[in-house]
N, C-alpha and C positions, 0 to 999 in steps of 0.2 A: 287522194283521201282528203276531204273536208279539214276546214283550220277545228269546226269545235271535235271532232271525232280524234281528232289528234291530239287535241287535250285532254281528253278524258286517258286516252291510252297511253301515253309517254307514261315513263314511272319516274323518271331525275335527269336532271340538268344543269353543271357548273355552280354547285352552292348556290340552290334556291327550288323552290317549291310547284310543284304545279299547279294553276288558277282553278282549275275543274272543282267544283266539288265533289264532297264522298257521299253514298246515302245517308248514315249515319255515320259524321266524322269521332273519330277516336284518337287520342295520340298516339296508340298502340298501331294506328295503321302508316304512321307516318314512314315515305321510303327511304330505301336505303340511303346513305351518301353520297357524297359527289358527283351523283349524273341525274337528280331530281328535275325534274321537270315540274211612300211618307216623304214626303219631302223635309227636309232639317230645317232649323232655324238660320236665319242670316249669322256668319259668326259674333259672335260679342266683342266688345272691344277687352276684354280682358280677358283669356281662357279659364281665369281663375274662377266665375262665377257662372261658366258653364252650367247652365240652366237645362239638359239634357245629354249628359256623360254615358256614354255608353257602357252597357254592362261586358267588359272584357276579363270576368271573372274564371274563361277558360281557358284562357292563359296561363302558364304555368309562372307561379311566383310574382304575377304582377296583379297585385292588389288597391291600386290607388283609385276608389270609386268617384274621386273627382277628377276625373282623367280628362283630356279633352281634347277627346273622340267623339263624333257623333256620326251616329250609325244611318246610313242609307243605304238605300235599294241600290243594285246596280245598274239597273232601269234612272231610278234618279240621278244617278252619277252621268251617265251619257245626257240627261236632260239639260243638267246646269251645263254641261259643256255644247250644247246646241243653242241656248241660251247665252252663251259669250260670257259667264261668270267667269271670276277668277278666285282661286281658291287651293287647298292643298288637302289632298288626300290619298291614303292609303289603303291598298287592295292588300288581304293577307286572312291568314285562318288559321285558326287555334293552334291545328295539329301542324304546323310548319314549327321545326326547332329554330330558323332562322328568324320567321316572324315571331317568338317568342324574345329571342334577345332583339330583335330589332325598337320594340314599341316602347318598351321603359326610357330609351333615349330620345327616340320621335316625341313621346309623350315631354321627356324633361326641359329638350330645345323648344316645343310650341308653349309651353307653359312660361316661361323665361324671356317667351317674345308676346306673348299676351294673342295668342292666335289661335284657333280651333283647326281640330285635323278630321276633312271625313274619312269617314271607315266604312267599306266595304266586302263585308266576311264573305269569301270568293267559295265557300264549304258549303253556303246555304244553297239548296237544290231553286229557292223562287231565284236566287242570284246567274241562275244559269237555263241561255238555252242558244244555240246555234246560231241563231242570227244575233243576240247580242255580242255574244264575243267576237263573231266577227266585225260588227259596228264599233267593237272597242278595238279591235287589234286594227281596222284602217284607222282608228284617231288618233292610237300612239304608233303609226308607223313611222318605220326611220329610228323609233326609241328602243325597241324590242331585241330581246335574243333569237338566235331562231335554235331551230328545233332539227333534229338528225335528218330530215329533210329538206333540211337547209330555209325554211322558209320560218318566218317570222309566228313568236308564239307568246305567249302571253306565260310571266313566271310571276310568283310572287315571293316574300314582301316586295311590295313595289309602291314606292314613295312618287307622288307626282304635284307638280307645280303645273298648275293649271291657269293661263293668263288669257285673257277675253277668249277662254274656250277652247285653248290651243296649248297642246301640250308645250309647254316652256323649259320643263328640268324630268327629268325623273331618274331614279337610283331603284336599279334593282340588288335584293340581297342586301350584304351588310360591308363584309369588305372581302379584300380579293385574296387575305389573308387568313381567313377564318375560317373553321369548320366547326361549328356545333356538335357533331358526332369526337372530334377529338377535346373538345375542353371550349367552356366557354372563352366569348372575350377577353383580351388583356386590356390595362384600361387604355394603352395608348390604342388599340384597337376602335374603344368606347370613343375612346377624345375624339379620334377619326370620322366616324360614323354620325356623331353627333353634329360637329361641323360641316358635316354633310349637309345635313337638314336644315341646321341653323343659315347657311346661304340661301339653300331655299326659303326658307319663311323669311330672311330679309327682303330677298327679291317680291315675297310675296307682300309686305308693310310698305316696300316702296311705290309698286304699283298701286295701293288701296289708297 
């Protein structure tokens, strides 16, 4: 069976999300627990004055419209990465409860380090079609979970460090602690996760 045909059907996987998207995503379709499965601007040098903030208004609880996300195709994400760019972005979608507590902190560590995060909502149906996830799951291979067929699959939230084009870091999910279905983060949870991110976006000010 095909890697995208096996995305679309997996339902869960070790706390985190399936990448496929839904026809019309709903949080009400979000699965069960535990076994879920335009080109941007160059970034600015300060994420504070983010000049194109992506609208992450379906997000549950995160309201910060000067966030600093910017929103691309997933067509354009494999391009900058064909292209040797480096840069930090994240794949994830409304209806994930992990990608929900994940971005508040993504968002608080790149704002903190003055850095922009692209966003690629993996729900949107133009974000998908069989040959590109397969061109994404060879670019982060070696980084990936795999899937009850043992082979490598493509989950989200998935945070990635992208250095002249090559996957250099990526964090999938939030931690190995947590389950959104039993109660949000604790904050040493939050500290965790955050620092997460925060080494990647230094790695990522170093290399720029």
């Amino acid at each position: 069976m095909k890697k995208g045909i096996i995305l679309i059907l997996l339902a869960m996987i070790l706390g985190a999300c399936a990448a496929a998207p839904q026809p019309t995503p709903d949080p009400a379709d979000t699965p069960t627990p535990k076994i879920e499965e335009t080109l941007a601007p160059t970034p600015a040098p300060n994420a504070s004055v983010n000049a194109n903030p992506a609208d992450m208004s379906a997000y549950e609880g995160f309201n910060d419209t000067l966030n600093v996300f910017v929103e691309i195709s997933l067509e354009d994400s494999l391009s900058k990465m064909e292209q040797g760019d480096s840069f930090l972005i994240y794949y994830g979608k409304p209806n994930c409860p992990w990608c929900v507590e994940a971005i508040p902190l993504l968002n608080q560590a790149a704002k903190e380090n003055g850095v922009l995060v692209y966003y690629v909502d993996t729900s949107k149906s133009e974000n998908y079609s069989e040959a590109m996830f397969d061109t994404l799951i060879r670019r982060f291979q070696g980084w990936l979970l795999t899937n009850e067929e043992g082979e490598e699959s493509f989950y989200v939230p998935d945070v990635a460090l992208i250095l002249k084009g090559q996957v250099a870091s990526n964090h999938i999910s939030t931690v190995d602690t947590h389950d959104p279905y039993l109660g949000p983060m604790t904050d040493a949870e939050q500290t965790q996760l955050k620092e997460i991110y925060a080494e990647m976006i230094e790695s990522l000010k170093a290399e720029n």
